[in-house]
N, CA, C and O atoms as a Tinker XYZ file with bonds, in Angstrom:
   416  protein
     1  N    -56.477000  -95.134000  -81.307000    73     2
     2  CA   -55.863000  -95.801000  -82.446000    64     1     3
     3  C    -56.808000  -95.801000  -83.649000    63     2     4     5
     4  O    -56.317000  -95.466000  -84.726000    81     3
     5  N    -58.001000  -96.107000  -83.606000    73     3     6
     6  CA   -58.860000  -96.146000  -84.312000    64     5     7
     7  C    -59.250000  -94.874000  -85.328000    63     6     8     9
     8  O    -59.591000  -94.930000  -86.509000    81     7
     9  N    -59.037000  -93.392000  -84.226000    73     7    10
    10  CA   -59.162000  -92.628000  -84.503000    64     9    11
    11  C    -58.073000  -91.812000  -85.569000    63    10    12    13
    12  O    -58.319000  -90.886000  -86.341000    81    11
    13  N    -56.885000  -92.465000  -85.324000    73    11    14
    14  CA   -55.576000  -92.404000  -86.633000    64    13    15
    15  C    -56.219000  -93.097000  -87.919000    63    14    16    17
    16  O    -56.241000  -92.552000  -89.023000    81    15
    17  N    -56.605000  -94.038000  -87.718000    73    15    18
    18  CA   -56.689000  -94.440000  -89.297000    64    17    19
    19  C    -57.874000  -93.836000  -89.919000    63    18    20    21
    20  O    -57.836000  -93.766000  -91.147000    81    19
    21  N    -58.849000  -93.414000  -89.366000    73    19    22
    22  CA   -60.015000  -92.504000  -90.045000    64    21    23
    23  C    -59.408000  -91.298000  -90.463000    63    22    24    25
    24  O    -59.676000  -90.864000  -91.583000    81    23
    25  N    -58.750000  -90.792000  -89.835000    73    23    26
    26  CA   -58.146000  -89.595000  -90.228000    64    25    27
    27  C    -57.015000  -90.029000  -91.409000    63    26    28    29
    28  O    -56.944000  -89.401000  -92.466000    81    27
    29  N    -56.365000  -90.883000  -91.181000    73    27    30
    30  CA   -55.437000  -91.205000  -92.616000    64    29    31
    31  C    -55.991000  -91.570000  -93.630000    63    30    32    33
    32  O    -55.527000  -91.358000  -94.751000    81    31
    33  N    -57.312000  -92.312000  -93.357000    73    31    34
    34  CA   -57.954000  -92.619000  -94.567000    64    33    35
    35  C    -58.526000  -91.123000  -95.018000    63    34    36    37
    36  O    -58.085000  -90.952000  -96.154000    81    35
    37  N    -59.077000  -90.313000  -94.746000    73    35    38
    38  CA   -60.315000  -89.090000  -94.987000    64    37    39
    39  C    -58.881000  -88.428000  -95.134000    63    38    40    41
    40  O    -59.452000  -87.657000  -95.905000    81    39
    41  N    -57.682000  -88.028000  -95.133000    73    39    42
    42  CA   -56.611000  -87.543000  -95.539000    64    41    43
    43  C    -56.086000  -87.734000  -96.894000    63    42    44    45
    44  O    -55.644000  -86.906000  -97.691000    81    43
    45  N    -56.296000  -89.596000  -97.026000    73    43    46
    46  CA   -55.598000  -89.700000  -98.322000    64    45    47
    47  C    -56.675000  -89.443000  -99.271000    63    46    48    49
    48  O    -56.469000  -88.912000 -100.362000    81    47
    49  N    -57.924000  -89.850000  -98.825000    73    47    50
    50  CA   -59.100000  -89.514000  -99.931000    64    49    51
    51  C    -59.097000  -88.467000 -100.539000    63    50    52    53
    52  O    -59.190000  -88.397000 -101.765000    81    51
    53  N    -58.937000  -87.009000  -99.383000    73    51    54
    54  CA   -59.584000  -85.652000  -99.583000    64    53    55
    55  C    -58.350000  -85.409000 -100.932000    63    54    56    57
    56  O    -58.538000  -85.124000 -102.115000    81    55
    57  N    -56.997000  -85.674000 -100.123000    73    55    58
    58  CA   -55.578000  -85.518000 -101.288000    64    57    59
    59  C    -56.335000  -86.170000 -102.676000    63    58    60    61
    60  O    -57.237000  -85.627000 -103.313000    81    59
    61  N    -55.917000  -87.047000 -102.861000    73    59    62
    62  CA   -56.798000  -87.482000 -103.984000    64    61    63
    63  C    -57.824000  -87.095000 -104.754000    63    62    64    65
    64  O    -57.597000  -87.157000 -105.962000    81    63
    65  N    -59.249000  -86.584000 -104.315000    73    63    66
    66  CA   -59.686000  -86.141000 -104.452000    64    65    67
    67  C    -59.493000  -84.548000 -104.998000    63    66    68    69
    68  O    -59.661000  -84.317000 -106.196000    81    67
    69  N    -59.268000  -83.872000 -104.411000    73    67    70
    70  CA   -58.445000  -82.765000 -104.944000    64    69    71
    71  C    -56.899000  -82.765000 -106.491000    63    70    72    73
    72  O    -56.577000  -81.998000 -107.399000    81    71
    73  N    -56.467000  -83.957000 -106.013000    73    71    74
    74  CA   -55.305000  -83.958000 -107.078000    64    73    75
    75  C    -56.300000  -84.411000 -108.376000    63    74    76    77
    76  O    -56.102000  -84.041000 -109.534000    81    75
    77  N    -57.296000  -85.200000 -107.982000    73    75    78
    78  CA   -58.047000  -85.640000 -109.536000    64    77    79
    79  C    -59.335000  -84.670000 -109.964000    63    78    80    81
    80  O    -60.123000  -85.048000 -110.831000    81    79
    81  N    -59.481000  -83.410000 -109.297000    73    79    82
    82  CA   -60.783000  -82.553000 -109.255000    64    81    83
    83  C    -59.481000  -81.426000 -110.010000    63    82    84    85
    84  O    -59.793000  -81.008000 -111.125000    81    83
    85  N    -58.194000  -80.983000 -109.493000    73    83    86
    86  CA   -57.567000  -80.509000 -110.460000    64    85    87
    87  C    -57.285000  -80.609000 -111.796000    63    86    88    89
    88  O    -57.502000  -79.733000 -112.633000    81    87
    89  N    -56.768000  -81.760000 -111.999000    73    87    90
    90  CA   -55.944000  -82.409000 -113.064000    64    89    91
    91  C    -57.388000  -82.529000 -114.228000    63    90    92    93
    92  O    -57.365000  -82.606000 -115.456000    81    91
    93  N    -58.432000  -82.509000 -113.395000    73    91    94
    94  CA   -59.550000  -82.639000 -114.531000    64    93    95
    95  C    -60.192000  -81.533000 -114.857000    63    94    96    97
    96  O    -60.799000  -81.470000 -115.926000    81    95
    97  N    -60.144000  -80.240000 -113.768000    73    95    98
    98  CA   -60.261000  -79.175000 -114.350000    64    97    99
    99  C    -59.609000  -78.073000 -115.340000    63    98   100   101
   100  O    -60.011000  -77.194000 -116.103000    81    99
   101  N    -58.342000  -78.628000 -114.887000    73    99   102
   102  CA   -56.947000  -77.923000 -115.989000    64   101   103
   103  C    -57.233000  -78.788000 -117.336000    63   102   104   105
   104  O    -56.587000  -78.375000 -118.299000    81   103
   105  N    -57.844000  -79.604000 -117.526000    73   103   106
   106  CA   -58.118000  -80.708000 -118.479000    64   105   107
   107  C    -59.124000  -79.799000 -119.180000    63   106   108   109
   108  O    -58.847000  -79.443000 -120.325000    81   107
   109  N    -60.208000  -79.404000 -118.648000    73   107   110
   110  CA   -61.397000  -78.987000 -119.301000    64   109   111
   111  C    -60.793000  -77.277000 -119.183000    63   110   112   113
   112  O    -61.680000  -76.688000 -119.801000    81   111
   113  N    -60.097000  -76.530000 -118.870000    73   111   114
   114  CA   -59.823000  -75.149000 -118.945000    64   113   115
   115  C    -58.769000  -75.284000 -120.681000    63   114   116   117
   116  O    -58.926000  -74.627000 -121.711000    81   115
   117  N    -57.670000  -76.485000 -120.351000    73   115   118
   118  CA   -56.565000  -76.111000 -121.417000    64   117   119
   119  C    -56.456000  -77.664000 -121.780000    63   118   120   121
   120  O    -55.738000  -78.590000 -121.403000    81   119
   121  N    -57.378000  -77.532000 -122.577000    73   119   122
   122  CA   -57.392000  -78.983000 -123.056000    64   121   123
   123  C    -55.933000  -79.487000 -123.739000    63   122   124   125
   124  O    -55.209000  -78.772000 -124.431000    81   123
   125  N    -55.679000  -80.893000 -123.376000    73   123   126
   126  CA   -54.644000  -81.659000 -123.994000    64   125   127
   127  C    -53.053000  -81.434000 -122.996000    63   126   128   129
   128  O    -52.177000  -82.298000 -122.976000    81   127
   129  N    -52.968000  -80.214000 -122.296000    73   127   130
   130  CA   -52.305000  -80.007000 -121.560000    64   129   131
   131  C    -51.594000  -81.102000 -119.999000    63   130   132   133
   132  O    -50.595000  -81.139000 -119.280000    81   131
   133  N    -52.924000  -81.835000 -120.185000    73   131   134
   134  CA   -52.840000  -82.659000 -119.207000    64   133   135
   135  C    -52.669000  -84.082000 -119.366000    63   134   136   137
   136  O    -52.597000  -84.795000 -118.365000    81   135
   137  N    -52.584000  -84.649000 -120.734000    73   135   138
   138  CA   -52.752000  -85.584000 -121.417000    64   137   139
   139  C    -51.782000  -85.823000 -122.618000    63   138   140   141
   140  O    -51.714000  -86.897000 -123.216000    81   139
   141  N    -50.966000  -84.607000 -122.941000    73   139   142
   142  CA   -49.813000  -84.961000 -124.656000    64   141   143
   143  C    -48.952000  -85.316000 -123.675000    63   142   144   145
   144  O    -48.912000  -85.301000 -122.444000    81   143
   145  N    -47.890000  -85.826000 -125.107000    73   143   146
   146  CA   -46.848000  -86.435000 -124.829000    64   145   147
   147  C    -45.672000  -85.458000 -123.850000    63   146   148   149
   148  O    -44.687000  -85.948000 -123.299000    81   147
   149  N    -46.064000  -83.975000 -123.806000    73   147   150
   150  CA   -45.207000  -83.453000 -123.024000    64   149   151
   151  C    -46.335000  -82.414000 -122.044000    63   150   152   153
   152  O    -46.947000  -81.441000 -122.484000    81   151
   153  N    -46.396000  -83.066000 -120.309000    73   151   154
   154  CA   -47.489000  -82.797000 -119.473000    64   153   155
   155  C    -46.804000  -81.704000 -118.938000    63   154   156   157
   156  O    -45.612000  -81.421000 -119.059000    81   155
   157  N    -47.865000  -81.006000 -118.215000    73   155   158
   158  CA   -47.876000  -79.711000 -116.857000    64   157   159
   159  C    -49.353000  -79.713000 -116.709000    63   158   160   161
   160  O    -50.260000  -79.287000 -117.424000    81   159
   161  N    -49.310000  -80.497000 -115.233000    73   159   162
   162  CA   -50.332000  -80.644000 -114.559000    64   161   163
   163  C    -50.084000  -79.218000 -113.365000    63   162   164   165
   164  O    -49.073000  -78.959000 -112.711000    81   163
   165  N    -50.980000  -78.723000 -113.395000    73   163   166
   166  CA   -51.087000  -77.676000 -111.781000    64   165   167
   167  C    -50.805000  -78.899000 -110.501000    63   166   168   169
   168  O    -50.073000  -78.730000 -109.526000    81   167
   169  N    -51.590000  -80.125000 -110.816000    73   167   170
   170  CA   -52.112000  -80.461000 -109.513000    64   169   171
   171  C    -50.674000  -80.828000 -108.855000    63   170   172   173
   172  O    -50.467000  -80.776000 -107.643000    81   171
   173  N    -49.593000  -81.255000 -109.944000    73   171   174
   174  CA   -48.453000  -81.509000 -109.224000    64   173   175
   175  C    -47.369000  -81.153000 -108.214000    63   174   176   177
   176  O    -46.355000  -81.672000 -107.746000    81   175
   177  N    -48.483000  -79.338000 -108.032000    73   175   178
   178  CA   -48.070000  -78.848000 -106.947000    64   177   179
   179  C    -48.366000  -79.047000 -105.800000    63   178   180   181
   180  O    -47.952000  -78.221000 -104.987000    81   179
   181  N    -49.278000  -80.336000 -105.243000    73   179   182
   182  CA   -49.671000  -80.879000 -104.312000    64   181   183
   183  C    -49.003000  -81.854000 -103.613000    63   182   184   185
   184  O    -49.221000  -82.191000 -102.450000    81   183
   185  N    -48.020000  -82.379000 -104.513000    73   183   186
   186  CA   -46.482000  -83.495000 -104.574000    64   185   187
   187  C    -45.779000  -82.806000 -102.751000    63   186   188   189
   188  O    -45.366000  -83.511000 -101.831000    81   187
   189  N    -45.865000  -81.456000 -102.780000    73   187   190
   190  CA   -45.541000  -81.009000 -101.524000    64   189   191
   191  C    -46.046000  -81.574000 -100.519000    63   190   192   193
   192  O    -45.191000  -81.739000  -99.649000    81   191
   193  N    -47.171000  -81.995000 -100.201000    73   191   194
   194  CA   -48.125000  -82.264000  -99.348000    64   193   195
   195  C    -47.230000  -83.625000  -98.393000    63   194   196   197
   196  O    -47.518000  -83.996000  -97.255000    81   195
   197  N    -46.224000  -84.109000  -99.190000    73   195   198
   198  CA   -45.777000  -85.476000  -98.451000    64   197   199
   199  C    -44.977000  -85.059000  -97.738000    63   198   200   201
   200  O    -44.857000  -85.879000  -96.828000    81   199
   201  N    -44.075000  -83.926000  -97.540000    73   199   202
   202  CA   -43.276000  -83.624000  -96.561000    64   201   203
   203  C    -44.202000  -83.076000  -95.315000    63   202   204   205
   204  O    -43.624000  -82.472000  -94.411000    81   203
   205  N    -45.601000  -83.269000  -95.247000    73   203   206
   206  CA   -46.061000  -82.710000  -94.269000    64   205   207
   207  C    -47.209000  -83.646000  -93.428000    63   206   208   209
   208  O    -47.592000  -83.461000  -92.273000    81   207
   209  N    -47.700000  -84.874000  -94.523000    73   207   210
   210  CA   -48.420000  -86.016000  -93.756000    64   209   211
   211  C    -48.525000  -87.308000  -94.605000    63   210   212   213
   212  O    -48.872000  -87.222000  -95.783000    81   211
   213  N    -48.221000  -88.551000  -94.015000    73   211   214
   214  CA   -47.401000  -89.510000  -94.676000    64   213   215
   215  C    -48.896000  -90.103000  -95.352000    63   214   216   217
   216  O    -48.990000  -91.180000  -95.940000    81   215
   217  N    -49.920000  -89.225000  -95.144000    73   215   218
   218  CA   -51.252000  -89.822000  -96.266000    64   217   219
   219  C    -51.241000  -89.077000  -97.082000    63   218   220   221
   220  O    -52.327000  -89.020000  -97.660000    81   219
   221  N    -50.256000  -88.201000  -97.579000    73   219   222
   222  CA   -50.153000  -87.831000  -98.900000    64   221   223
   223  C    -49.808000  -88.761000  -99.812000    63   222   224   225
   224  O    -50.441000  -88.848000 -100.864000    81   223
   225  N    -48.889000  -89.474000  -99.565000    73   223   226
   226  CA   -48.280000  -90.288000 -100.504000    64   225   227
   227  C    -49.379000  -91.742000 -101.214000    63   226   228   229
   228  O    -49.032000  -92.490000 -102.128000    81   227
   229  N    -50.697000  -91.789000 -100.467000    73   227   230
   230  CA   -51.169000  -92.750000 -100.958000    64   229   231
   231  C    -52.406000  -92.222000 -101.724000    63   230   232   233
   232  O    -53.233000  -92.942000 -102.283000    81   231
   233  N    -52.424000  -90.930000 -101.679000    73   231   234
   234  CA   -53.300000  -90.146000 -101.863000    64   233   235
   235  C    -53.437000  -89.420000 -103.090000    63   234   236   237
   236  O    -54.410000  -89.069000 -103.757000    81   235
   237  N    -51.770000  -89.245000 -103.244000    73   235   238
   238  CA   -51.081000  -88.885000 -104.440000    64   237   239
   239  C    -51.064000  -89.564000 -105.746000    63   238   240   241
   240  O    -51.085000  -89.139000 -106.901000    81   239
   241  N    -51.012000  -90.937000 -105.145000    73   239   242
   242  CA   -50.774000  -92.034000 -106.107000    64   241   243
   243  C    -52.262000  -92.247000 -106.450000    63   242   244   245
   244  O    -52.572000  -92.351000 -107.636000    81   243
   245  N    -53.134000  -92.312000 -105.558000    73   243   246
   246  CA   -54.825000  -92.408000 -106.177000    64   245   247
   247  C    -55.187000  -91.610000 -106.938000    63   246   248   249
   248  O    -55.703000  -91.687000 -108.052000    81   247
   249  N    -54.902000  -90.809000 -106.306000    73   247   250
   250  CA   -55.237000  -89.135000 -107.438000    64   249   251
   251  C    -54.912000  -88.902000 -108.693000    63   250   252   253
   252  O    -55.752000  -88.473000 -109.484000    81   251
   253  N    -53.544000  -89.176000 -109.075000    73   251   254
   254  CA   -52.929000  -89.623000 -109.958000    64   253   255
   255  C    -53.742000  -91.212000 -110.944000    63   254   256   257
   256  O    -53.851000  -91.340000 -112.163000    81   255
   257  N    -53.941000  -91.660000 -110.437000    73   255   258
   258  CA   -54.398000  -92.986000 -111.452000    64   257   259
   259  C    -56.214000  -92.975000 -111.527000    63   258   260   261
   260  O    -56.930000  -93.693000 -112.226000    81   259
   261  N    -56.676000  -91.752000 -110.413000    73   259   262
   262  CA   -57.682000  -91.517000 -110.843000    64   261   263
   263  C    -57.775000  -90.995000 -112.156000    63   262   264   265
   264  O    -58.239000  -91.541000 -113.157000    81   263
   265  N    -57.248000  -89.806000 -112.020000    73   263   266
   266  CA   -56.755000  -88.753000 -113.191000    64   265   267
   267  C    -56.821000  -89.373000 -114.569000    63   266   268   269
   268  O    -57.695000  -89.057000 -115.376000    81   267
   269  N    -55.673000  -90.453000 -114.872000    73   267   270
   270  CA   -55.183000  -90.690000 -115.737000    64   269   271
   271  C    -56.269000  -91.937000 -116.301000    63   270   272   273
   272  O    -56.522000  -92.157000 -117.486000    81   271
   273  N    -56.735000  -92.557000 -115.307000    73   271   274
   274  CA   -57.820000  -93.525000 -115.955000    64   273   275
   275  C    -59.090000  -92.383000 -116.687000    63   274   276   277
   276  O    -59.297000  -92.554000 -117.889000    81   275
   277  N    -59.802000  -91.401000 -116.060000    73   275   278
   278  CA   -60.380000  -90.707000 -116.360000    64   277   279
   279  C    -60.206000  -90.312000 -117.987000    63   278   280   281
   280  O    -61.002000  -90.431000 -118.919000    81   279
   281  N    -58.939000  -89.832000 -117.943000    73   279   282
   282  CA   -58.422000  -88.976000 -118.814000    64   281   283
   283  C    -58.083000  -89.472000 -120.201000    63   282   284   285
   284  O    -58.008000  -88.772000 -121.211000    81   283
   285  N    -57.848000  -91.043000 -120.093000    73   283   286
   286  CA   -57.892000  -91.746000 -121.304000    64   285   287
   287  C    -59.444000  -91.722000 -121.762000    63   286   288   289
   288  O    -59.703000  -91.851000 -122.959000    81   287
   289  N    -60.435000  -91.564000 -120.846000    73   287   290
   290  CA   -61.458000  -91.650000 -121.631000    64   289   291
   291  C    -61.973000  -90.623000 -122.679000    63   290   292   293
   292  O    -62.515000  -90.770000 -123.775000    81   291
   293  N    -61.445000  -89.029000 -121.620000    73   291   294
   294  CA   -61.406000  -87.924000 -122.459000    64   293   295
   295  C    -60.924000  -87.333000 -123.284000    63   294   296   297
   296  O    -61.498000  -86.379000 -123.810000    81   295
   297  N    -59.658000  -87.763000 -123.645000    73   295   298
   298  CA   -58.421000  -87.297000 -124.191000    64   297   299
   299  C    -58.510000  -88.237000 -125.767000    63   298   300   301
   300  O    -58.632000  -87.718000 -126.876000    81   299
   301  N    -58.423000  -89.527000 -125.516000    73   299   302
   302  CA   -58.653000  -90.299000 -126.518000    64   301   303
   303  C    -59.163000  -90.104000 -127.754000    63   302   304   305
   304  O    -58.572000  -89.941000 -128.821000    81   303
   305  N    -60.255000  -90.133000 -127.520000    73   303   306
   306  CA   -61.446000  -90.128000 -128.861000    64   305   307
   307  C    -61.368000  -89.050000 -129.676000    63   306   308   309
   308  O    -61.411000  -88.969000 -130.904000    81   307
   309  N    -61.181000  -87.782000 -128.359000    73   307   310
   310  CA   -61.202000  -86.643000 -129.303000    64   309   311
   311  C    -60.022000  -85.641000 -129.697000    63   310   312   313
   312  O    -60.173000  -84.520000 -130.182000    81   311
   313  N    -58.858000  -86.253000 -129.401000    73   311   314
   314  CA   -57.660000  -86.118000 -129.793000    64   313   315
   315  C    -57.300000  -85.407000 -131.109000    63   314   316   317
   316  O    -57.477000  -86.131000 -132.089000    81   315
   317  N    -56.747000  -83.928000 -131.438000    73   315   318
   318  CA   -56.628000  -83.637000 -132.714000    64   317   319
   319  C    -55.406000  -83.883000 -133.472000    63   318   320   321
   320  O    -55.193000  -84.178000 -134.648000    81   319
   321  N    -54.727000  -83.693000 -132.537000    73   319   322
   322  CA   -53.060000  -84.709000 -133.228000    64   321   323
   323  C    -52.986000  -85.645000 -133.760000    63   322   324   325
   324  O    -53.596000  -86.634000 -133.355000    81   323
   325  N    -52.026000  -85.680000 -135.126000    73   323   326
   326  CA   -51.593000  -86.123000 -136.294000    64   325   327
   327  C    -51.342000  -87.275000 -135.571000    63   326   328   329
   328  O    -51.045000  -87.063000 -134.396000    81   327
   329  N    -51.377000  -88.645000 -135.987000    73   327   330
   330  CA   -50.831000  -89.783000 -135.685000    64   329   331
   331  C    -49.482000  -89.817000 -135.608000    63   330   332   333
   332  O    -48.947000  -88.775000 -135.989000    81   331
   333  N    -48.462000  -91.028000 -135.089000    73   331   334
   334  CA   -47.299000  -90.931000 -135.211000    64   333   335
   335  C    -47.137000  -91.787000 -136.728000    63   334   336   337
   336  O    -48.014000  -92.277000 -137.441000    81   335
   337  N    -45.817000  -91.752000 -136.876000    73   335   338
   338  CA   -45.643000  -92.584000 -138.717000    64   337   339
   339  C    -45.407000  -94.310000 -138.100000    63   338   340   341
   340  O    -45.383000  -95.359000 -138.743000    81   339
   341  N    -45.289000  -94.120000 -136.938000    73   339   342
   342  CA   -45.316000  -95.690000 -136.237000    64   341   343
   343  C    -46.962000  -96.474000 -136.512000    63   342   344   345
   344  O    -47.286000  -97.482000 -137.140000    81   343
   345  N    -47.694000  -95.535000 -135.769000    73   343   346
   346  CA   -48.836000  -96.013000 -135.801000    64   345   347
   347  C    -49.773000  -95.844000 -137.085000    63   346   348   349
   348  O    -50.710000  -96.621000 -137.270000    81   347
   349  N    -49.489000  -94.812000 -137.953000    73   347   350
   350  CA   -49.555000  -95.050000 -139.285000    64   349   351
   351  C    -48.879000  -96.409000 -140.049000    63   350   352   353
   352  O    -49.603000  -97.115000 -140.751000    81   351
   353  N    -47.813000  -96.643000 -139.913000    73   351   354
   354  CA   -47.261000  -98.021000 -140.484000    64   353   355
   355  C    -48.608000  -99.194000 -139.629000    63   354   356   357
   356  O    -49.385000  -99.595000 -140.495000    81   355
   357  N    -48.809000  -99.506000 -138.822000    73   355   358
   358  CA   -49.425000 -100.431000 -138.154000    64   357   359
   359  C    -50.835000 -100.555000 -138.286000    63   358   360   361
   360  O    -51.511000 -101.509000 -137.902000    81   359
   361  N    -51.314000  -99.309000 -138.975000    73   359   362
   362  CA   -52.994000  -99.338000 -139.519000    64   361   363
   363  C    -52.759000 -100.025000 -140.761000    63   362   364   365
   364  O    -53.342000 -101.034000 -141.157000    81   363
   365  N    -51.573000  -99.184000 -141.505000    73   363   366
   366  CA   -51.660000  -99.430000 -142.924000    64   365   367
   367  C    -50.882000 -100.781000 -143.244000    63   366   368   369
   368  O    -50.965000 -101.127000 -144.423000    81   367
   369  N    -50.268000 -101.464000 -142.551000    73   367   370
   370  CA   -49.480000 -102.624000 -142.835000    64   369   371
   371  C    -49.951000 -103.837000 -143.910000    63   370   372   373
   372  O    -49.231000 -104.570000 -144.588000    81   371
   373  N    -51.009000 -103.797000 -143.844000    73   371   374
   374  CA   -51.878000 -104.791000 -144.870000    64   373   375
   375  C    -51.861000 -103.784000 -146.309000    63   374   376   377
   376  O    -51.666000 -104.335000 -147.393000    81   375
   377  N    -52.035000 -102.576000 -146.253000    73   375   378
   378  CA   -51.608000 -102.369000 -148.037000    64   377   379
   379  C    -50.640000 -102.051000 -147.768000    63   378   380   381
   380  O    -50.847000 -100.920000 -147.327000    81   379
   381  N    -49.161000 -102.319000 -147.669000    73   379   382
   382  CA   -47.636000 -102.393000 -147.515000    64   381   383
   383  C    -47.231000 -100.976000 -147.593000    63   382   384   385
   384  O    -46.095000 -100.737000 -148.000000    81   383
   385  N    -48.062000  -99.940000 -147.234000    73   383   386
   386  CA   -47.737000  -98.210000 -147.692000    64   385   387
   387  C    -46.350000  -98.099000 -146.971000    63   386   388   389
   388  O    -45.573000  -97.325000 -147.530000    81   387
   389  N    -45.776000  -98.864000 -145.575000    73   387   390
   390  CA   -44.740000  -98.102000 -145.064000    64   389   391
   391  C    -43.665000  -99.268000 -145.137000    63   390   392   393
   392  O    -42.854000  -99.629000 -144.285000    81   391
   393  N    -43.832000  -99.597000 -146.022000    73   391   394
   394  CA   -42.751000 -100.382000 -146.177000    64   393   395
   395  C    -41.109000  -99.815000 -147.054000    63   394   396   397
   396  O    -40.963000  -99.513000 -148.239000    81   395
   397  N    -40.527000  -99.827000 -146.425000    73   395   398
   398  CA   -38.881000  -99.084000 -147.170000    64   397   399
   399  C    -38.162000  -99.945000 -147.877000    63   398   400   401
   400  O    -37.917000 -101.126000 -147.630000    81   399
   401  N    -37.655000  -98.904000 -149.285000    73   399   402
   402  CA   -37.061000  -99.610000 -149.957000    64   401   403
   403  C    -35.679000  -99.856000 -149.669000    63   402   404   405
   404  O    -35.018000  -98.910000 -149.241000    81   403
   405  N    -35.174000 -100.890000 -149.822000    73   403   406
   406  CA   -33.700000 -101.044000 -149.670000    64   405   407
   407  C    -32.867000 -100.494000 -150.172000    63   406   408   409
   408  O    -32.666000 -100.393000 -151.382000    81   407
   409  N    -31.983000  -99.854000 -148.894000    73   407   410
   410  CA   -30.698000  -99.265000 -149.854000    64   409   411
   411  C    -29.580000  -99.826000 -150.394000    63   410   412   413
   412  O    -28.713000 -100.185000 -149.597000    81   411
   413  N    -29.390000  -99.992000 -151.587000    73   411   414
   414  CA   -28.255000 -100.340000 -152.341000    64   413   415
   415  C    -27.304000 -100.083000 -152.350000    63   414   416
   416  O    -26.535000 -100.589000 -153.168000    81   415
């Protein structure tokens, strides 16, 4: 018995591990790819892995929020995309720049 859960644990790790050693290398090959508003991760071809051992699925989900915690750190700062006009209104709100005039 004992010997199941070492193996489910060192299962969901290795998954994990691998889904966040991808997702961060496709990160550093094609930057932003893994991080804009419209994703294609490679690693999501690993999503297979649950029809074949039920420590994929926790493994998946680590991997995944490894990834993505990571990835705000990288993605963030050095981001070359234009702001949205949302978040432009919300910097600029104190000198009233996005404010609309009423239509009459």
């Amino acid at each position: 018995m004992k010997n199941k859960k070492v193996l489910f644990i060192a299962q969901t790790a290795g998954i994990a591990a691998m889904y966040a050693a991808l997702t961060y290398a496709q990160n550093l090959l094609l930057p932003g790819t893994t991080s804009a508003a419209v994703q294609f991760r490679v690693s999501e071809a690993l999503n297979v892995l649950a029809l074949f051992t039920p420590a994929a699925i926790p493994g998946l989900t680590l991997g995944c929020v490894l990834s993505n915690l990571s990835l705000i750190h990288i993605s963030e700062p050095t981001r070359q995309a234009e702001i949205s006009y949302a978040v432009f209104c919300l910097k600029k709100k104190k000198n009233n720049i996005c404010l609309k005039k009423k239509k009459e």
